[in-house]
N, C-alpha and C positions, 0 to 999 in steps of 0.2 A: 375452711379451705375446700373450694372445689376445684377437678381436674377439668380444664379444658380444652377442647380438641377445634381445633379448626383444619380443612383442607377443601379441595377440588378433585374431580372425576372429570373425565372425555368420552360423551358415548358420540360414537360416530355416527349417528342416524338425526335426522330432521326431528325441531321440536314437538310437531303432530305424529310422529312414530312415537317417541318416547311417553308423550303426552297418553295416547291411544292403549302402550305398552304399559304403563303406571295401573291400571286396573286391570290388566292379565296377567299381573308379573307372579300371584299365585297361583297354582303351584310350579315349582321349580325345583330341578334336582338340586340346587342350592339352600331351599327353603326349606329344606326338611322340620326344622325349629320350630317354622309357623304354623299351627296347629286349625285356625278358624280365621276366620273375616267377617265381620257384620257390620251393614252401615246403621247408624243411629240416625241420622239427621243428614237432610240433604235441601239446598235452595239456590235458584239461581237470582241472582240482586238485581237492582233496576238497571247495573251500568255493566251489566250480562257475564259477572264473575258467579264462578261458581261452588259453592261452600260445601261441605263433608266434612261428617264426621262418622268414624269409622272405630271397632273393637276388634281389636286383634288380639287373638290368643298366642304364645309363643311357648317354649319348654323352656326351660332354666336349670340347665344343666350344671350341677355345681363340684369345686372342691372340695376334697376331704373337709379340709379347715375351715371353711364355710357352711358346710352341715347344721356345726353346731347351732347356729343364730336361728336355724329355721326347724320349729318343731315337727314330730314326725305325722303329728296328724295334719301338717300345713301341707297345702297346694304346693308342689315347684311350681305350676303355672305362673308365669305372669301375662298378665293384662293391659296392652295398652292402648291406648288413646291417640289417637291419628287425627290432625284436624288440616284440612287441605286448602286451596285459597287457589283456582286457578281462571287466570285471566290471558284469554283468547285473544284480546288486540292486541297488548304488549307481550305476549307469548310469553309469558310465567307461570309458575308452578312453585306455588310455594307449601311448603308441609310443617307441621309442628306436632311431635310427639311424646309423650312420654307416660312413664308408667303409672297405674295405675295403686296395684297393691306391691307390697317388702319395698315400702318406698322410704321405709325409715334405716333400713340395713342398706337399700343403694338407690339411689333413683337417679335415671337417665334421660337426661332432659335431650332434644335434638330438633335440629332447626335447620329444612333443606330449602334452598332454592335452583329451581330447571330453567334454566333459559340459551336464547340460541348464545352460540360461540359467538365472540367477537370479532376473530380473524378467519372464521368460517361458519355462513349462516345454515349452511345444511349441517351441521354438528350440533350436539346440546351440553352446557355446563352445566356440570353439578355441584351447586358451592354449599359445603357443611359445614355446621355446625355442633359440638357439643358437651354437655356439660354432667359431669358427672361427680354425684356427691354422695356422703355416707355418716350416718347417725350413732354410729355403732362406737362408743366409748373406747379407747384403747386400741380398734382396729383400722378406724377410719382410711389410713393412710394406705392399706394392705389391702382393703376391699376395694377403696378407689382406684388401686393401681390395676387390679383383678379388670374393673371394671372397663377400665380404659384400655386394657388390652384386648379386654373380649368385645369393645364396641369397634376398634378396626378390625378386626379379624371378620364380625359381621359384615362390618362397609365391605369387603372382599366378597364376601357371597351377597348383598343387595348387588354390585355391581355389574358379576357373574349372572346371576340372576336373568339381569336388565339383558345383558346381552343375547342369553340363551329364547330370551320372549322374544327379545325384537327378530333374531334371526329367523326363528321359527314362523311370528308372523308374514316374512317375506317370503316363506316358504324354504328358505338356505337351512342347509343340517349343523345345526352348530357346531363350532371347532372344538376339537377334544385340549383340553389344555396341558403342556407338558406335563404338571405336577397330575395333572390324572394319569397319562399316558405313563409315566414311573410310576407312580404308585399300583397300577396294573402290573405292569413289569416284575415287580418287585414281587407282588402277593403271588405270581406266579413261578417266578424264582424258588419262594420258599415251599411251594404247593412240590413244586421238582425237587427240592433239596430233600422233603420230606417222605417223598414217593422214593426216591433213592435210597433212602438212610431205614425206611423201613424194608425195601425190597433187599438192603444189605443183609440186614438183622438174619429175613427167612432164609437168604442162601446160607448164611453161616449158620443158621439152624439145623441146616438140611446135612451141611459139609459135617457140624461136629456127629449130627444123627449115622451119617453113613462112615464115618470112621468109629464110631463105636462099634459100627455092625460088624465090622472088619476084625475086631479086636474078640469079639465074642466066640 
């Protein structure tokens, strides 16, 4: 049994921004996960596509409940393998990735294609792919799902990502996104909440201090 994910993205910029953005897009305040980049292998073919392959380091931040499977002298690192396929006349960008090692506890197969929009050619689609599976006797079903939740939750930050490069490239200050702009809010809320509750404490300290004095 593997989980599979299919969907679409819309980045609003031309297939040669995106194309150009695709090898700048680390680092990104969204990227924080992705640890390294190194190309392996690189060719351009006789009918002018151009091949990559690429190692990426990421962190692999886990569940309690998923602890177990990985012993403590193992890497969280995982390691994947990026292999790219980009062609300049038909303006594609095709990618194929997947992990390397803990491929027996889960492995994340994924499968992107960039090309222009249909109903707008200054825009780029992004059609995905992916497939998620797991080895693991009795948990299968629980790390799959683990899996499948944490590979959109990344498509949200690749995507973010994509934006924050392309804007930057044109020189634009990228847009702060609601869920940051609250979450600011918020951590600042409780930074006040906390600055009050202890500013309370010292004045009641001070009030029980000075009515003892009173009483002595």
């Amino acid at each position: 049994m593997v989980k599979h994910f299919i969907g679409s993205n819309l980045l609003k910029n031309s297939w040669d921004q995106v194309f150009a953005a695709f090898w700048q897009r680390y680092p990104n305040p969204y990227s924080k996960h992705v640890l390294t980049e190194d190309i392996l292998y690189r060719e351009v073919t006789p009918d002018h596509k151009l091949l990559t392959r690429r190692l990426l380091t990421k962190t692999n931040r886990l569940p309690r409940w998923a602890e177990r499977f990985f012993p403590a002298n193992v890497a969280h690192a995982v390691y994947i393998l990026e292999d790219s396929i980009i062609d300049p006349i038909n303006k594609t960008l095709t990618t194929f990735t997947w992990n390397v090692n803990h491929a027996t506890v889960m492995s994340v197969e994924e499968r992107c294609v960039y090309c222009e929009n249909s109903e707008n050619k200054n825009w780029t689609e992004v059609k995905r792919e992916a497939w998620v599976s797991s080895k693991v006797f009795g948990f299968t079903r629980a790390i799959q799902e683990f899996g499948l939740a944490r590979f959109k939750s990344n498509v949200t930050k690749t995507m973010r990502g994509f934006e924050f490069i392309l804007a930057k490239m044109q020189g634009d200050t990228p847009p702060r996104t609601l869920v940051e702009t609250a979450k600011e809010a918020t951590e600042k809320a409780k930074e006040t909440a906390l600055a009050a509750k202890e500013k309370a404490k010292d004045l009641a300290s001070k009030a029980a201090t000075t009515k003892k004095q009173q009483f002595v």
